[in-house]
VOPAGU-2260 file (C-alpha; in pm, 1 decimal, decimal comma):
REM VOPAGU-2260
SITE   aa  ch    i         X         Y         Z
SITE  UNK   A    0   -9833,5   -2992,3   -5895,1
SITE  UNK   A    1   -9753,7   -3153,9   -5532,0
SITE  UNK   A    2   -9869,2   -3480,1   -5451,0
SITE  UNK   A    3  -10090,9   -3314,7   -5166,5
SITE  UNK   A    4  -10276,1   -3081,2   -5412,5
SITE  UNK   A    5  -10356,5   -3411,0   -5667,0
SITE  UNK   A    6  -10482,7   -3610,6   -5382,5
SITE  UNK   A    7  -10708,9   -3335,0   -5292,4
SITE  UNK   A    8  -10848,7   -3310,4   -5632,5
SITE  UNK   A    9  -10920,4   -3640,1   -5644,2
SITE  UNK   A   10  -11108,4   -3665,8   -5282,1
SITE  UNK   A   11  -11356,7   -3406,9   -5418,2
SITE  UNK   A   12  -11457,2   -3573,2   -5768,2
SITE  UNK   A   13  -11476,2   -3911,9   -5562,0
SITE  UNK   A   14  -11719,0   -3717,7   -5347,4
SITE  UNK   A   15  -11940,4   -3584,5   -5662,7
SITE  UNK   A   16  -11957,6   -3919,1   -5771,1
SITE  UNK   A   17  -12054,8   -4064,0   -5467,4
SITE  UNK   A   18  -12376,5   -3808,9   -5457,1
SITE  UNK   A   19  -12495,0   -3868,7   -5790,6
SITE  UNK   A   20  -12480,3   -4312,7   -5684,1
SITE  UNK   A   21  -12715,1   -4241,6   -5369,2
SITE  UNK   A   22  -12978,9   -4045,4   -5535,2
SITE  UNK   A   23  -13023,8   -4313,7   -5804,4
SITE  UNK   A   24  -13013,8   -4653,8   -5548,2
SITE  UNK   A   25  -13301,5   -4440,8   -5300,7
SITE  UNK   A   26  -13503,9   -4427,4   -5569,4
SITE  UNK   A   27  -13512,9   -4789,9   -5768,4
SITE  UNK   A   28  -13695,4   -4701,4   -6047,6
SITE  UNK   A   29  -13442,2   -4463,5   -6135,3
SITE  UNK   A   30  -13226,5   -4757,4   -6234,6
SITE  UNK   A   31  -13440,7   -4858,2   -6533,1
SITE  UNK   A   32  -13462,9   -4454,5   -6660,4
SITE  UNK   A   33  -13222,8   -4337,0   -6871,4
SITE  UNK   A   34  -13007,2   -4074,6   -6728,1
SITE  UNK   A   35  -13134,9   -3682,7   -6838,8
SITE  UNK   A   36  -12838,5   -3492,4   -6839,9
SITE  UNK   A   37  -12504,4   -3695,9   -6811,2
SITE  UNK   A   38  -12337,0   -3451,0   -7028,7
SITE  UNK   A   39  -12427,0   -3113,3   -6839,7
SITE  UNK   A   40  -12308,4   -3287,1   -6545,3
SITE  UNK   A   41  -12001,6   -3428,3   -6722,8
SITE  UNK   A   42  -11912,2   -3050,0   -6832,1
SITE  UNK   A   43  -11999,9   -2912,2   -6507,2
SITE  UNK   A   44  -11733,2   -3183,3   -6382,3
SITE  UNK   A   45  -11495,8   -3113,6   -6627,4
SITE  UNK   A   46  -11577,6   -2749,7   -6595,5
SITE  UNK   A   47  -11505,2   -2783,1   -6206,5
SITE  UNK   A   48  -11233,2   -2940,5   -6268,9
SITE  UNK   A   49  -11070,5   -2755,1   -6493,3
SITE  UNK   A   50  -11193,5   -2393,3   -6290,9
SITE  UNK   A   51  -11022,6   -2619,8   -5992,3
SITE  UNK   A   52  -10719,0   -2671,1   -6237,7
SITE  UNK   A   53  -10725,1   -2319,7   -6336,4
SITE  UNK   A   54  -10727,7   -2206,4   -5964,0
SITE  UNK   A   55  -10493,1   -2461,4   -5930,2
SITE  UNK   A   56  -10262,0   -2338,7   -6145,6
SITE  UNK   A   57  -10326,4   -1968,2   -6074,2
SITE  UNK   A   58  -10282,0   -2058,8   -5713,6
SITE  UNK   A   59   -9979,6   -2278,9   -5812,7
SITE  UNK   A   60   -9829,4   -1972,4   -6007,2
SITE  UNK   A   61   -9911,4   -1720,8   -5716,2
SITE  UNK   A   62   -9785,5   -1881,4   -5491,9
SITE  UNK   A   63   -9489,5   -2004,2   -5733,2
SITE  UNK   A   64   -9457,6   -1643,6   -5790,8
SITE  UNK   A   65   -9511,8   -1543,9   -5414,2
SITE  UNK   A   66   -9219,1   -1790,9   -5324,1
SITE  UNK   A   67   -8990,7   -1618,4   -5642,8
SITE  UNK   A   68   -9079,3   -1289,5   -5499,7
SITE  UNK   A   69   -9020,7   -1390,4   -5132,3
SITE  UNK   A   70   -8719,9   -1558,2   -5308,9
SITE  UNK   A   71   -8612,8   -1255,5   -5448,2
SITE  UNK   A   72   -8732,5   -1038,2   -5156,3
SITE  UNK   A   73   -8498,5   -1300,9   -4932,3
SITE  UNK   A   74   -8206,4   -1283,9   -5173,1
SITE  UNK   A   75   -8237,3    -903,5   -5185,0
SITE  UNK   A   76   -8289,0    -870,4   -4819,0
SITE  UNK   A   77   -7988,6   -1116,7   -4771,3
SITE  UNK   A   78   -7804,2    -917,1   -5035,3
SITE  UNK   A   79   -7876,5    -552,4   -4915,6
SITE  UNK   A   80   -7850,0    -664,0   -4564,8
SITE  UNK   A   81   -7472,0    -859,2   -4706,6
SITE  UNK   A   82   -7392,3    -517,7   -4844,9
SITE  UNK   A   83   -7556,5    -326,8   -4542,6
SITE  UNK   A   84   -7298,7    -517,1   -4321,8
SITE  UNK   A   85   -7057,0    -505,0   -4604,8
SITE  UNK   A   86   -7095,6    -135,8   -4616,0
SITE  UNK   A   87   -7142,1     -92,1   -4240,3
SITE  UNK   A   88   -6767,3    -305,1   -4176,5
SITE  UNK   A   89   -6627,5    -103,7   -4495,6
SITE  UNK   A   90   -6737,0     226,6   -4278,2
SITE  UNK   A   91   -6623,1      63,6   -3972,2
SITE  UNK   A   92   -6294,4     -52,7   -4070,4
SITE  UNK   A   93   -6295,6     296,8   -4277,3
SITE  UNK   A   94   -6388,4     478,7   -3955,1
SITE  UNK   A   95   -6188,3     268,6   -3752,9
SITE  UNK   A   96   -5830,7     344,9   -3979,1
SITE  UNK   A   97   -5977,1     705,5   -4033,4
SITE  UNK   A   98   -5992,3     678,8   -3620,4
SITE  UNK   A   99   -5631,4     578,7   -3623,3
SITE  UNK   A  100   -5467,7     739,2   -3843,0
SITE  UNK   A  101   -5667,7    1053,5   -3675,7
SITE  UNK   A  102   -5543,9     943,1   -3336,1
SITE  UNK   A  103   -5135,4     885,0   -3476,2
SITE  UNK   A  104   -5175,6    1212,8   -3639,7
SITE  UNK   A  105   -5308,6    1343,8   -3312,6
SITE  UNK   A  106   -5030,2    1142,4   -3128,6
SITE  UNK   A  107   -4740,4    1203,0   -3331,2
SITE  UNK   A  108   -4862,4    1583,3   -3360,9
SITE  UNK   A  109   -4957,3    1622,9   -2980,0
SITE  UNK   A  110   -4553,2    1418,1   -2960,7
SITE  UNK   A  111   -4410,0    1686,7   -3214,3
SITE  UNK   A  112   -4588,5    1927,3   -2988,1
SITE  UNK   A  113   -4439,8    1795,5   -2634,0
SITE  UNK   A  114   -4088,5    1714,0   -2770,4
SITE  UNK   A  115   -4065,7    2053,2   -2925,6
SITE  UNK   A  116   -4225,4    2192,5   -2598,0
SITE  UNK   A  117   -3981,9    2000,6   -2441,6
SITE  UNK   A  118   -3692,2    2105,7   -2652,7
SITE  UNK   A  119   -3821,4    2465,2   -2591,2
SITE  UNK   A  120   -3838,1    2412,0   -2220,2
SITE  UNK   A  121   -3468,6    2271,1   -2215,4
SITE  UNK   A  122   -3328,5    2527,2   -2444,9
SITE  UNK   A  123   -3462,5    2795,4   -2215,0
SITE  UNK   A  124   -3335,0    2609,9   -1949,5
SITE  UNK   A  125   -3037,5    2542,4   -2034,3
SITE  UNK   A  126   -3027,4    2909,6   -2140,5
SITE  UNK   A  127   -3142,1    3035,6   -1766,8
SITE  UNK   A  128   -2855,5    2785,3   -1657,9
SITE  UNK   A  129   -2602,6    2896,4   -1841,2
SITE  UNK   A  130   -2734,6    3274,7   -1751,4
SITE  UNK   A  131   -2721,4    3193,2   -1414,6
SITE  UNK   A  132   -2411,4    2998,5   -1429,6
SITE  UNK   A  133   -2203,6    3246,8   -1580,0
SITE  UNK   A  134   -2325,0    3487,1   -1348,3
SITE  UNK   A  135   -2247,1    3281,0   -1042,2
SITE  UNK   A  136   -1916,3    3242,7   -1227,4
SITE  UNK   A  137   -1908,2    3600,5   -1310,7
SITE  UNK   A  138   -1972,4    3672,7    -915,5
SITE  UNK   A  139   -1757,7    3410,5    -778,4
SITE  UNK   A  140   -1456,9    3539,2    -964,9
SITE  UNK   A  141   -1576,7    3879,6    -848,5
SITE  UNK   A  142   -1564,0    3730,6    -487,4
SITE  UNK   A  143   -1253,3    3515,1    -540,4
SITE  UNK   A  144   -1088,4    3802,9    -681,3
SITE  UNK   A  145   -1183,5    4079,6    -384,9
SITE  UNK   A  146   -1082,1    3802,9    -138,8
SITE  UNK   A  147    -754,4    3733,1    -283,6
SITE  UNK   A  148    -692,2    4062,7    -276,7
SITE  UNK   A  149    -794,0    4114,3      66,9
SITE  UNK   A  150    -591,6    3781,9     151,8
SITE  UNK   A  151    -281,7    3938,4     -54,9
SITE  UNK   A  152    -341,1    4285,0     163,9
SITE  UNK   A  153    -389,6    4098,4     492,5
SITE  UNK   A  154     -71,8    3843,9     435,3
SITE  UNK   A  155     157,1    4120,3     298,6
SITE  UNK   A  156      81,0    4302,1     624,2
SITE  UNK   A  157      86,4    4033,6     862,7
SITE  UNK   A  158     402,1    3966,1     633,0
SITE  UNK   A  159     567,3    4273,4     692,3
SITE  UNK   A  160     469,7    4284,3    1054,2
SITE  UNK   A  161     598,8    3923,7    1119,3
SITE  UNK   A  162     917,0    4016,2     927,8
SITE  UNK   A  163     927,5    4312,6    1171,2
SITE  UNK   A  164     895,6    4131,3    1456,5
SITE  UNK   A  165    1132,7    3881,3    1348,9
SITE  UNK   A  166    1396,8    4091,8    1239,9
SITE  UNK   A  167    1318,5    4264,6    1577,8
SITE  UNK   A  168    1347,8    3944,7    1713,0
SITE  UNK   A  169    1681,5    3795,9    1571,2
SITE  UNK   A  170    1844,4    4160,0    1606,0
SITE  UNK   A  171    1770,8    4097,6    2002,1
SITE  UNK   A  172    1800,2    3737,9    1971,8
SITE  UNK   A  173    2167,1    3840,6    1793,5
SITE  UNK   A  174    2240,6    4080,0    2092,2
SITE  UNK   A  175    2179,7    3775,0    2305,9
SITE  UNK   A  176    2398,0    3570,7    2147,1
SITE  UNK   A  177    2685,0    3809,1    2136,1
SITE  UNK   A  178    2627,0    3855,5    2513,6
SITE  UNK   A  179    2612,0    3510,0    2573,8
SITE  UNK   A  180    2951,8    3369,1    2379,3
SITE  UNK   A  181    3126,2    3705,9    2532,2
SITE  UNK   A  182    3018,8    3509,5    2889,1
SITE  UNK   A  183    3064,9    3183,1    2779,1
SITE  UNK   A  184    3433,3    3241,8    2483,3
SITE  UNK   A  185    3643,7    3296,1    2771,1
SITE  UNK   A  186    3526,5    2992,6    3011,4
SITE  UNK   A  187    3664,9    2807,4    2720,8
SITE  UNK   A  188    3959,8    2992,9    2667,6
SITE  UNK   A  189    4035,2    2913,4    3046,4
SITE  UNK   A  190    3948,4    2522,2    2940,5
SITE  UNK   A  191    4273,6    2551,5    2715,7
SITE  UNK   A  192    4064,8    2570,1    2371,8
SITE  UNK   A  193    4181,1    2862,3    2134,4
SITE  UNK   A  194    3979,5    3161,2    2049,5
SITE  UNK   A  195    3881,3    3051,6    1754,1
SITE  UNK   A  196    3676,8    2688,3    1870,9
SITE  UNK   A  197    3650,7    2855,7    2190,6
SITE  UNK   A  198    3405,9    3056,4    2035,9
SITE  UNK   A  199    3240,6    2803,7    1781,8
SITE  UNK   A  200    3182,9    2591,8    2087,0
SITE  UNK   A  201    2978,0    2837,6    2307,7
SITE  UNK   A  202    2805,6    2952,5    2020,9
SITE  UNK   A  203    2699,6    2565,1    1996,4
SITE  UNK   A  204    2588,0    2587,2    2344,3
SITE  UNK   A  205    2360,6    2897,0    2407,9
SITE  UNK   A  206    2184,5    2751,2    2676,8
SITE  UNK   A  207    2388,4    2630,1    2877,4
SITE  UNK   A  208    2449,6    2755,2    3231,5
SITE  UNK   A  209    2831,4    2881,0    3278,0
SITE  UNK   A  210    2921,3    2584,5    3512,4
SITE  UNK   A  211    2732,2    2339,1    3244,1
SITE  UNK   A  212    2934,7    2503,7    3017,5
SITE  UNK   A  213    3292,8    2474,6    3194,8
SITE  UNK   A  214    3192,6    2067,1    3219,0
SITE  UNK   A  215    3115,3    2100,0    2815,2
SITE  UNK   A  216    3442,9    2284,9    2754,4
SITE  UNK   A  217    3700,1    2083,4    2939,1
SITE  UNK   A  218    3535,5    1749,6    2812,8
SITE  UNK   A  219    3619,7    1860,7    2491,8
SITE  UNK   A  220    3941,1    1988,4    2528,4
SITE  UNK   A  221    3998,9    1643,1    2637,2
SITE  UNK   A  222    3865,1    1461,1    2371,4
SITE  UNK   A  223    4129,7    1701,0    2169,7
SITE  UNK   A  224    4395,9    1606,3    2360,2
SITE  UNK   A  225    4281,6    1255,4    2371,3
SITE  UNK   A  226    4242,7    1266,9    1957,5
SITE  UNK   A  227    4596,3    1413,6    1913,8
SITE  UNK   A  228    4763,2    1196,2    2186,9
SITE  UNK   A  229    4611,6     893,4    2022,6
SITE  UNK   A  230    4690,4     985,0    1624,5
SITE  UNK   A  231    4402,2     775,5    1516,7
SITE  UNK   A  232    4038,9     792,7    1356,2
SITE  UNK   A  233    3799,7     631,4    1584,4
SITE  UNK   A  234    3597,5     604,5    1251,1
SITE  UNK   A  235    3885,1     334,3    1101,0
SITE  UNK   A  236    3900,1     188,2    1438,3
SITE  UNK   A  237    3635,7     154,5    1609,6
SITE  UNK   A  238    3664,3     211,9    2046,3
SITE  UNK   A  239    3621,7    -127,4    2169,0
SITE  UNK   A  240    3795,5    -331,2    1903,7
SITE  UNK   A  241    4114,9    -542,0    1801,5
SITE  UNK   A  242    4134,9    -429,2    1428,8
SITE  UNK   A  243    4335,4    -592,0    1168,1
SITE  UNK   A  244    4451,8    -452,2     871,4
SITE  UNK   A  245    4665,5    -621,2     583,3
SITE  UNK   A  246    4988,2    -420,8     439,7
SITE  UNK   A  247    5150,8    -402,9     180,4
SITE  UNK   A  248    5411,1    -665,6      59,2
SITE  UNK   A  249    5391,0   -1037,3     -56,8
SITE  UNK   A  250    5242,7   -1295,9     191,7
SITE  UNK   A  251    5165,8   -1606,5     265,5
SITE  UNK   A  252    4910,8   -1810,6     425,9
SITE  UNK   A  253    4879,0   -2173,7     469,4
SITE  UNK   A  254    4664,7   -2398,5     730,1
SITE  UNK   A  255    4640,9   -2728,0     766,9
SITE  UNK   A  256    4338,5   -2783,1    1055,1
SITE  UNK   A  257    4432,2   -2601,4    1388,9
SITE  UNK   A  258    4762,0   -2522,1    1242,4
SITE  UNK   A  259    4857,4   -2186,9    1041,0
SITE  UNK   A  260    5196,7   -2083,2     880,4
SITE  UNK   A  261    5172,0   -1730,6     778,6
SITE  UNK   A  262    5423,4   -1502,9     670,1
SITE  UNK   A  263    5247,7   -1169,4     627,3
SITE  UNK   A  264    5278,5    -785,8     713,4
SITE  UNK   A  265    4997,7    -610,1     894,0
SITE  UNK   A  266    4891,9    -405,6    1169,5
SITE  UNK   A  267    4648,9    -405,7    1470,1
SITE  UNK   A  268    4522,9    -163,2    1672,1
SITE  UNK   A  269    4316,5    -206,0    1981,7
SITE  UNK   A  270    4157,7     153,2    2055,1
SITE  UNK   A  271    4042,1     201,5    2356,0
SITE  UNK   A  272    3876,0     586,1    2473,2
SITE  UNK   A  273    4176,5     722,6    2606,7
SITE  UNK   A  274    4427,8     491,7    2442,0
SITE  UNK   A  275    4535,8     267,6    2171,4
SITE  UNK   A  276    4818,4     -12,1    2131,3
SITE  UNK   A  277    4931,8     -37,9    1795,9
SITE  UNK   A  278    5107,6    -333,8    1711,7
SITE  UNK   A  279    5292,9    -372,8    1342,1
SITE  UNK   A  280    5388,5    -758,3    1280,5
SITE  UNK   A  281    5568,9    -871,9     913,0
SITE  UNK   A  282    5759,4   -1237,9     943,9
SITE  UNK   A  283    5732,7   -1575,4     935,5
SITE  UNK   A  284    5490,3   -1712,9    1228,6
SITE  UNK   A  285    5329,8   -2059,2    1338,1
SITE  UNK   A  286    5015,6   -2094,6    1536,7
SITE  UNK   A  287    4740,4   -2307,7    1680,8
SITE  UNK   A  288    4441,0   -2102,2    1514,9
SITE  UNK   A  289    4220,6   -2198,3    1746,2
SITE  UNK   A  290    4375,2   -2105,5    2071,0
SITE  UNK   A  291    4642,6   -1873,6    1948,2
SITE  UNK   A  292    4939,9   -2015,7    2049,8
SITE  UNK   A  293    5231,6   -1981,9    1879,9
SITE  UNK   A  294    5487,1   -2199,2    1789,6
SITE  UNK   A  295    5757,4   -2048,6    1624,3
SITE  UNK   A  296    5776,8   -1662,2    1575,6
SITE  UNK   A  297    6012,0   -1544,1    1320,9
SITE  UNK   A  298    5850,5   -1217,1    1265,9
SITE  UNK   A  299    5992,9    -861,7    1296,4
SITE  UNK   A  300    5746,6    -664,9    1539,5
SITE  UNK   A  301    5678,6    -339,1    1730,4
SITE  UNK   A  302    5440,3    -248,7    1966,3
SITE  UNK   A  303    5388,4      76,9    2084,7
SITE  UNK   A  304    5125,8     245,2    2314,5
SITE  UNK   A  305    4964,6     638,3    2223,5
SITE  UNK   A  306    4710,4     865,3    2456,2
SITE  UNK   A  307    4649,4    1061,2    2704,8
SITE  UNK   A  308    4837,0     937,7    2985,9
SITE  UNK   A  309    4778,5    1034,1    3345,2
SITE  UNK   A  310    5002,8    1241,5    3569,2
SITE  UNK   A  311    5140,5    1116,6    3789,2
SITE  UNK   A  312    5013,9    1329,0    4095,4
SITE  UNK   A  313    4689,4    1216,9    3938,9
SITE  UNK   A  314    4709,2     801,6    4009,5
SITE  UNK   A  315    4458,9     698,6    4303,6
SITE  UNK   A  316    4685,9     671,9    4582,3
SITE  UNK   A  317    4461,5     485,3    4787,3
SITE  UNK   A  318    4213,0     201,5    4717,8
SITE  UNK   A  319    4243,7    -113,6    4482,5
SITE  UNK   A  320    4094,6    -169,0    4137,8
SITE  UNK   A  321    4113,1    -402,1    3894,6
SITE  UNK   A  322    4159,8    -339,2    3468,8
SITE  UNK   A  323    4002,7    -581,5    3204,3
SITE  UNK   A  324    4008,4    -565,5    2867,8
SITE  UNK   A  325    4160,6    -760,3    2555,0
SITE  UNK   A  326    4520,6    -903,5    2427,2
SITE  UNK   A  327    4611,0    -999,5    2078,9
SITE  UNK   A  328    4946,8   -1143,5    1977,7
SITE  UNK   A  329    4911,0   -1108,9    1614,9
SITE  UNK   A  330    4777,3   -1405,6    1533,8
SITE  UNK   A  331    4466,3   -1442,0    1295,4
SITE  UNK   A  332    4210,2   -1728,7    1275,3
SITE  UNK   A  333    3981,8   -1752,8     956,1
SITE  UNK   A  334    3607,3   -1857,4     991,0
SITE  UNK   A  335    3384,5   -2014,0     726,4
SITE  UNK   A  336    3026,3   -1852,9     669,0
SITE  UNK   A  337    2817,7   -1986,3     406,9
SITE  UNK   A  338    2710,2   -1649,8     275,9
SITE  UNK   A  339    3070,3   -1426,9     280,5
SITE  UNK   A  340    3294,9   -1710,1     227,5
SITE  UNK   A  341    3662,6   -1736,1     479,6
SITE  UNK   A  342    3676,9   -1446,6     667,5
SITE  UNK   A  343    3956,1   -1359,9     909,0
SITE  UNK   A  344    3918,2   -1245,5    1293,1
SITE  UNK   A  345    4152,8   -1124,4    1540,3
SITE  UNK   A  346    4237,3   -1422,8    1794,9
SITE  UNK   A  347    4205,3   -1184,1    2126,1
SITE  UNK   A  348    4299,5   -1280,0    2474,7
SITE  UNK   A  349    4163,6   -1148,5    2790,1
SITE  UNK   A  350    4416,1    -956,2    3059,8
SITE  UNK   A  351    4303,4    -936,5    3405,6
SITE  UNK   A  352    4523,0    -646,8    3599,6
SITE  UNK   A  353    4510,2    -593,7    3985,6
SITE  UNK   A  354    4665,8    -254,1    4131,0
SITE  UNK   A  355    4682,8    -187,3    4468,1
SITE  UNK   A  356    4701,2     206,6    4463,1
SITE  UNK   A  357    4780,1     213,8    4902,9
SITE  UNK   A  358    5118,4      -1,0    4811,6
SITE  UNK   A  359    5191,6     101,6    4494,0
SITE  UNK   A  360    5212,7    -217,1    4293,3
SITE  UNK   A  361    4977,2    -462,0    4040,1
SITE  UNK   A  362    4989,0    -780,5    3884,1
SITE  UNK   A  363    4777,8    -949,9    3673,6
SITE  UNK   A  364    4748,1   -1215,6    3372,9
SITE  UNK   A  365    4692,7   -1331,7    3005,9
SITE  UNK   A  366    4468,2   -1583,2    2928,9
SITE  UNK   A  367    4361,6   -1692,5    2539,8
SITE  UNK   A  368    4649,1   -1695,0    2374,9
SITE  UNK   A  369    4779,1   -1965,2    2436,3
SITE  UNK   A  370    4925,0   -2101,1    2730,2
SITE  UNK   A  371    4820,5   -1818,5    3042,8
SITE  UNK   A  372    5101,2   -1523,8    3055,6
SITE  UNK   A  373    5152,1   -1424,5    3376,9
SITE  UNK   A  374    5245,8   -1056,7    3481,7
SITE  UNK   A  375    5418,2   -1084,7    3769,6
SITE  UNK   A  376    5404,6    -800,8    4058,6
SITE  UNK   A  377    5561,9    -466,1    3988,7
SITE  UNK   A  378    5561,0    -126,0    4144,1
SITE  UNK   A  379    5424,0     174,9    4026,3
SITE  UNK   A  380    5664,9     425,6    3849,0
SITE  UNK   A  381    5641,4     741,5    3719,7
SITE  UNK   A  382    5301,3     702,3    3500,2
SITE  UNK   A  383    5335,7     284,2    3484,2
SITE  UNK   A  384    5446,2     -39,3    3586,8
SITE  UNK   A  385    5725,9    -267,9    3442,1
SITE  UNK   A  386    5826,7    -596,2    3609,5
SITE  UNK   A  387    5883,0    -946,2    3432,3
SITE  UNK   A  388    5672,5   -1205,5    3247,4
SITE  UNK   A  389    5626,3   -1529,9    3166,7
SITE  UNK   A  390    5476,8   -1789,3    2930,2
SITE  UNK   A  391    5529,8   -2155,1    2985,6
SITE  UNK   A  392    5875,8   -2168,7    2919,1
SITE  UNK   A  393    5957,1   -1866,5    2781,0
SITE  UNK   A  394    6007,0   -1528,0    2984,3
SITE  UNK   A  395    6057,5   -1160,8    2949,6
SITE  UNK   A  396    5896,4    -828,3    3093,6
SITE  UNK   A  397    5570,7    -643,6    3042,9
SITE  UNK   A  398    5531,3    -264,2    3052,7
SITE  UNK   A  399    5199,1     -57,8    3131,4
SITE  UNK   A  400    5092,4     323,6    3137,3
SITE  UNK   A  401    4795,4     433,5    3281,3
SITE  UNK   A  402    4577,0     648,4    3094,7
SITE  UNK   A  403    4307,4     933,5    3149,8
SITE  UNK   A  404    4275,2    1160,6    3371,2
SITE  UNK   A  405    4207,9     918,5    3636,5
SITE  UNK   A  406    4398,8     626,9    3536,0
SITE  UNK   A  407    4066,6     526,1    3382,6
SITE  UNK   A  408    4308,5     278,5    3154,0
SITE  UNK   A  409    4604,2      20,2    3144,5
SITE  UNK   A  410    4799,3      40,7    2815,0
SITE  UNK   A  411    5074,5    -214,1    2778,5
SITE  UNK   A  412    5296,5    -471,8    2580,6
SITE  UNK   A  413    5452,2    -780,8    2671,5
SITE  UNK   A  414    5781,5    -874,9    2537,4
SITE  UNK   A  415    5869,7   -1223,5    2508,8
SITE  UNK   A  416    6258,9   -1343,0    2442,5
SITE  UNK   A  417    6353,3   -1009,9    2336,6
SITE  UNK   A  418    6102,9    -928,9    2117,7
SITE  UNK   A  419    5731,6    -740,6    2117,2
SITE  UNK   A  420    5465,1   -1017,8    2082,7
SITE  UNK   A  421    5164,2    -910,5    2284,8
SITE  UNK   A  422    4947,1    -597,9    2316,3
SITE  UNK   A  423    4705,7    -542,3    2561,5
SITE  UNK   A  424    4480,6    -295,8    2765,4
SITE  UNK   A  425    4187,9    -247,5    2992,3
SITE  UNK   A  426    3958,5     -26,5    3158,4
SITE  UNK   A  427    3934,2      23,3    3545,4
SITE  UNK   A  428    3682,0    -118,4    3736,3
SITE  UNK   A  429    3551,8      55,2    4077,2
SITE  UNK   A  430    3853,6     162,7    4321,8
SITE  UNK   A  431    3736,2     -63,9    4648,6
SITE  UNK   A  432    3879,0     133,8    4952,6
């Protein structure tokens, strides 16, 4: 029992006591009577008391069984709604993974579905590609073919036609040529060429005009004449040049600084267009290799002068001009170059000539090779000039032919105490009349 239930038992039999106290003190005579029924009211108390206890208890038991009940109610409420929830989250997460794997199966079947649709779709594309492919193929060759054909057709005709008209073409173009060398054959002919390169050379020069032709022709007849006069390659020696070439035989070569003692054979040739002075040199010699004077010549030598030399009716007989060109006396001067090493160079001189075509006579001089040779004044002869020359102090006689057909040239040698030393020539400047 709770303390509040006790306490309220105990207020109420305080209060029955209390009621039987006041009836006895209102009434003092009462206190000297003996009390009538103390043990009906004792009962009756007790009674109470124990119908209170009863109740009590019954009420204690009710309610004890009220709160087990409610207890029970409460844990079975709390344990069907636990297993409600359980249950409901079991079906949830049931649901839920039923949703899932419904909505992967759906997935995977609706991607099944589109990738097979799609595999479908390419197939029959690719299909309809190739299809169409091969047929544009199929046409295209068609085309390509039929075109090549007509192309083939077309260019063997055009073919045939151009041939045609070519052969047309080269048969009159032949005809023309035929006519044209039977014109232009016997200009050269005339020239002094033979019928052989008279020919070759017109046919070389269809398009020229008969008096363009005549120039043509009698140039090179000259240039034959020139060649065969001279006996030389213009290749090997080049027009222009003093060229030295080494022969064969022992030599010899010393130099001490500006001085050189050489004992050697070899040639040089000066070529000049219409001309060339050959010069052949084998001996002992001594020289200043720097200016090309010599001091002692020993050497066996012969100079001699080839080309087309002018006739005499054709020398300028009026008017004064004057030749320049280059002199060598055999002498040879070696250079250093850091790349080819010694190499040796022709030590030329320069001759000056003056010809006086109204009087007949010319002079002239040698400078660079030494000390100046002078050409003293002689008179035209035949196709040249011979007179005397000098070197300091030693003395002898130059000779000179003129060359081309205008005396375009001086050719010439000087001999010196007997014997060829010096080699010259030179081209004609303006004639001053």
């Amino acid at each position: 029992m709770s303390i509040k239930k006790v306490t309220l038992a105990s207020l109420i039999l305080l209060s029955l006591t209390a009621c039987g106290s006041g009836g006895s003190g209102g009434n003092s005579n009462n206190a000297t009577k003996p009390n009538a029924k103390p043990q009906t009211t004792q009962q009756q108390v007790d009674k109470a008391a124990a119908e209170k206890a009863a109740k009590e208890k019954a009420a204690k038991e009710k309610a004890a069984k009220e709160k087990a009940a409610k207890g029970k109610a409460e844990a079975e409420r709390l344990a069907a709604e636990k297993a409600a929830k359980e249950k409901a989250e079991a079906e949830r997460l049931a649901a839920e993974k039923a949703a899932k794997e419904k909505a992967e199966a759906e997935r995977l079947a609706a991607e099944k579905a589109a990738k097979e649709k799609a595999e479908a779709e390419r197939l029959a594309a690719e299909k309809a590609a190739k299809e169409k492919a091969e047929a544009e193929r199929l046409a295209a060759e068609k085309a390509a073919k039929e075109k090549a054909e007509a192309e083939r057709l077309a260019a063997e005709k055009a073919a045939k036609e151009k041939a045609e008209a070519e052969r047309l073409a080269a048969e009159k173009a032949e005809q023309e040529r035929q006519a044209k060398i039977a014109q232009l054959k016997p200009i050269a002919v005339e020239a002094g060429l033979d019928e052989g390169t008279a020919e070759s050379l017109a046919d070389q020069n269809l398009s020229k005009t008969p008096d363009e032709f005549k120039k043509i022709a009698e140039d090179y007849k000259l240039q034959l004449d020139i060649a065969q006069a001279k006996g030389i390659s213009n290749g090997t020696y080049p027009v222009g040049l003093i060229t030295n070439i080494s022969g064969s035989g022992l030599s010899s070569v010393e130099t001490i600084n500006a001085l050189t003692k050489a004992d050697r054979p070899h040639k040089m040739v000066y070529n000049q267009p219409y001309s060339v002075v050959i010069a052949d040199y084998s001996g002992y010699v001594a020289y200043n290799n720097q200016t090309g004077k010599i001091f002692s010549d020993d050497r066996i030598s012969s100079i001699h002068v080839r080309g087309l030399k002018t006739a005499e009716e054709a020398i300028p007989n009026e008017g004064t001009a004057t030749y320049s060109g280059k002199a060598f006396n055999g002498t040879i001067r070696s250079d250093y170059d850091w790349e080819t090493g010694f190499t040796d160079k022709v030590i030329e001189g320069k001759v000056t000539y003056n010809v006086d075509f109204n009087n007949r006579i010319g002079s002239g001089e040698i400078t660079g090779l030494g000390d100046d040779v002078i050409l003293e004044q002689g008179a035209i002869s035949g196709t040249g000039i011979t007179s005397s020359a000098r070197q300091s102090y030693r003395s002898g006689q130059y000779s000179l032919d003129f060359y081309g057909p205008e005396a375009q040239e001086i050719g010439g040698k000087v001999i010196l105490e007997g014997k060829d030393t010096i080699g010259f020539g030179g081209t004609r400047g303006d004639i001053q009349k």
